[in-house]
N, C-alpha and C positions, 0 to 999 in steps of 0.2 A: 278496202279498195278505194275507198273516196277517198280517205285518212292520204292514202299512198300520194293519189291525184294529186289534191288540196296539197300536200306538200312539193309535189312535182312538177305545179304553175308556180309555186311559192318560190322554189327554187330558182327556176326561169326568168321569172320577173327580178329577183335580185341581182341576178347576172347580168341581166339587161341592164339596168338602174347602173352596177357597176360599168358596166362597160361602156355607158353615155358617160356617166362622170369622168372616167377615165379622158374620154376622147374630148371631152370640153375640156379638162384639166390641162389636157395637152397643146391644145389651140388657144388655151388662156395662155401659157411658158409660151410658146411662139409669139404670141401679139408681143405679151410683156420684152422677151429679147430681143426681136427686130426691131421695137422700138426705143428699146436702150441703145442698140449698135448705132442708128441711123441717127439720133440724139449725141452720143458718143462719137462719130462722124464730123457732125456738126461742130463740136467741141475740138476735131483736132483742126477743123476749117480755121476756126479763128487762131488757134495755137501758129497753124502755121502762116494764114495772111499777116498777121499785127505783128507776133515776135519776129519769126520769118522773115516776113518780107524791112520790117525793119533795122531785123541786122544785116539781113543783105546790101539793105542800101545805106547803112552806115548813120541810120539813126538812132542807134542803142538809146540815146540820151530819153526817150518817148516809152519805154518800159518803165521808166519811176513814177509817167503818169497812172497808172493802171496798177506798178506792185508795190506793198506796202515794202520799204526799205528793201527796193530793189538793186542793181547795181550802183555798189558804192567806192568812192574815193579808197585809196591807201588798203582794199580789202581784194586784191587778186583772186583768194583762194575761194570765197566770200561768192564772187559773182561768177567763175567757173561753174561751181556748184551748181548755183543757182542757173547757168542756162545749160547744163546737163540734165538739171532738172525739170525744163522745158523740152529738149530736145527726146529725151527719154519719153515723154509723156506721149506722142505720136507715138513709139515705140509698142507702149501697155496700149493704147487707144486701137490700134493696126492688129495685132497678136492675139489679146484677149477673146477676141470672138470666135475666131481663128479654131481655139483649142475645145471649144464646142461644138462642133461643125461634125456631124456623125459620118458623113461620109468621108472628111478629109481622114477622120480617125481608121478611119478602114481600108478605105484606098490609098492611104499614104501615110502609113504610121510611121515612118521614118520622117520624113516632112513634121508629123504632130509634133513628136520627141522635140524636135531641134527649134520648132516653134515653143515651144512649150519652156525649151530650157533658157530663153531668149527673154523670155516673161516674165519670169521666175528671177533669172539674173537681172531684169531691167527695172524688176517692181523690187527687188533690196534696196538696188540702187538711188533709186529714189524716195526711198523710203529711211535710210542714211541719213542722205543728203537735206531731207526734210528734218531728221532729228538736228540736225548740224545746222541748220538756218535757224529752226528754235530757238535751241542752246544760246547761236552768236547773231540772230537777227529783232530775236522775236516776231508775234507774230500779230496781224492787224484785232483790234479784240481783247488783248491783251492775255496774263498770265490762264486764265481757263482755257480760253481758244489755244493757248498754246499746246494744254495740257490735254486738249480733244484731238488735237493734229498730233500727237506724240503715241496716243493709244491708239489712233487710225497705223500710222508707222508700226507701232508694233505687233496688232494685228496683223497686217502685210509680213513682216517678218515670219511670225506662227504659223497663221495657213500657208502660208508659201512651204515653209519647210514641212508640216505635215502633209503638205500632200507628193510631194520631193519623194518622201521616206515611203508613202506611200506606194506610187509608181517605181518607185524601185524593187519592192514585197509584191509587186505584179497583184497589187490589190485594188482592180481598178473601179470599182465601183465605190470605194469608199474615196479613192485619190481623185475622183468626178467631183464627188460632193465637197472636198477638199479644195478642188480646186475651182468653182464655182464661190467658193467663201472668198476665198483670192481674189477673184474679179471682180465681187461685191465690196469689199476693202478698199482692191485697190481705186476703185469707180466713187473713192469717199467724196472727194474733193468737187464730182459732176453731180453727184445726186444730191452736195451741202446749196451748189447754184439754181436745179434744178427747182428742188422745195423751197427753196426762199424765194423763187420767183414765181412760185403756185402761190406761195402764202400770199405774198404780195396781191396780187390780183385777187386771190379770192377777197380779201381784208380790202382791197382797192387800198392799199394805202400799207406804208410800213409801220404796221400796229407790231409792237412789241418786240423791235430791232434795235434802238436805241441809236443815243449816241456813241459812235467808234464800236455797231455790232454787241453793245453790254447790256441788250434790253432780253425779257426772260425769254423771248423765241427766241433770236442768235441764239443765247449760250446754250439752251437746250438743244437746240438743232445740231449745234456745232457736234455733239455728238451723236446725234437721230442721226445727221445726214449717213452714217454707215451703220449704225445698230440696229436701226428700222430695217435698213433691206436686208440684213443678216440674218433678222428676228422674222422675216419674212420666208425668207429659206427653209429654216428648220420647221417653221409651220408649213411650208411646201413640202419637206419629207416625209415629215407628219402624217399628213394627208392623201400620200403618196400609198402609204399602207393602210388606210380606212376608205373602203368606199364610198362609206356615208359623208365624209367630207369634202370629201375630191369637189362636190359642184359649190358647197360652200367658199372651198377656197379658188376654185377659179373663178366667180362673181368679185371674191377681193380682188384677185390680181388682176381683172380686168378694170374693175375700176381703181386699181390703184395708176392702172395703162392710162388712159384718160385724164388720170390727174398728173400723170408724167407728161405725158401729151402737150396739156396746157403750160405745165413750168417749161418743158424743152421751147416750147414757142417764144414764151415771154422771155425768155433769157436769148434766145436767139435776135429776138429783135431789139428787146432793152438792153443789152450787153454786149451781147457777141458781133451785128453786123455792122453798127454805129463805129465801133471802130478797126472797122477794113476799109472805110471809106479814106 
């Protein structure tokens, strides 16, 4: 009879234990997303004051300050590209969060689908058009950075279509986590500015960027900026089915929050609002 007991607080308390981690697990994925969105937010503010507002008023000439071999001479098809490829990015910036949103999934699954197809078609899209400025632009950094920007595009390609194939097999918990890899992918290019402006600050200083981005943080980064938050994911699934980890990994992900925190700041004020002014 104690045997029974002894087993039957034992029991008890594991449950419990699990179902705090669970519930921290879950309010860590909250912190962490809303403040990717509101960061991602941020990032289409500047996309659309600076590009935006300067082709609107007919200063294209002012994107060559800021992209590396951006609109150019005698190259039509060249700079099309390229501000589809700006325009689109609002696009994935607007949608992505969108397709997570559990109640939109439920009370408007007709709305998710058509957002979701919009996504999917917008994030090839620029992810194309990113192999094709490679190929005919190159990219700032030189041939490695080109070679991280081309794996991040192809990336985008694959999860996009496995999770495509997914939602179509109406297998939708595997086509969630599919399509979360998507938005991690496609989010490469915000979380390569985000961390370099964490490093920066933490290091006070551009330790290990080099000249023209060829110092060993750039190049490494150039490909962290999307294989960390990927590699983060799968250790979120992970941990998704071990109880004992769940509060491990929400102390990472909150402090990984925090340290997003800080880059979304610094990049917003060193980068992003200096030129909307």
């Amino acid at each position: 009879m104690v045997s029974m007991a002894s087993n039957t607080q034992s029991g008890t308390s594991s449950g419990r234990i699990s179902s705090v981690g669970e519930t921290v697990l879950k309010a860590a994925v909250r912190f962490w997303f809303g403040t990717a969105v509101f960061g991602q937010i941020l990032f289409a503010v500047y996309i659309l004051g600076f590009y935006g507002r300067t082709a609107v008023t007919g200063r294209l000439g002012e994107w060559n300050t800021v992209l590396y071999r951006g609109l150019m001479n005698g190259a039509p098809v060249g700079n099309v590209v390229l501000g589809l490829h700006l325009l689109l990015a609002l696009v994935v910036i607007a949608g992505g969060p969108l397709q997570f949103i559990p109640s939109i999934r439920t009370r408007a699954p007709r709305f998710h689908r058509w957002v979701g197809r919009v996504y999917v078609v917008a994030g090839f899209a620029i992810s194309l058009g990113g192999l094709f400025l490679v190929v005919s632009r190159g990219v700032f950094g030189g041939p490695i950075h080109g070679i991280a920007v081309s794996i991040n595009a192809l990336l985008v390609l694959i999860c996009g279509s496995v999770a495509v194939r997914y939602a179509m097999a109406r297998k939708f918990e595997r086509h969630r986590q599919w399509a979360m890899r998507l938005y991690l992918a496609m989010s490469g290019v915000w979380f390569f500015r985000v961390g370099l402006m964490l490093w920066i600050l933490v290091n006070q200083g551009p330790v290990g960027i080099g000249k023209d981005f060829q110092g060993p943080f750039a190049i490494s980064w150039a490909f962290g900026g999307y294989l960390l938050p990927l590699t983060v994911h799968e250790m979120y699934l992970f941990a998704k089915t071990r109880p004992t980890a769940r509060p491990v990994m929400a102390i990472m992900l909150f402090v990984l929050t925090i340290g997003m925190i800080l880059g979304i700041g610094m990049a917003t004020v060193g980068m992003w609002l200096p030129r909307l002014k």
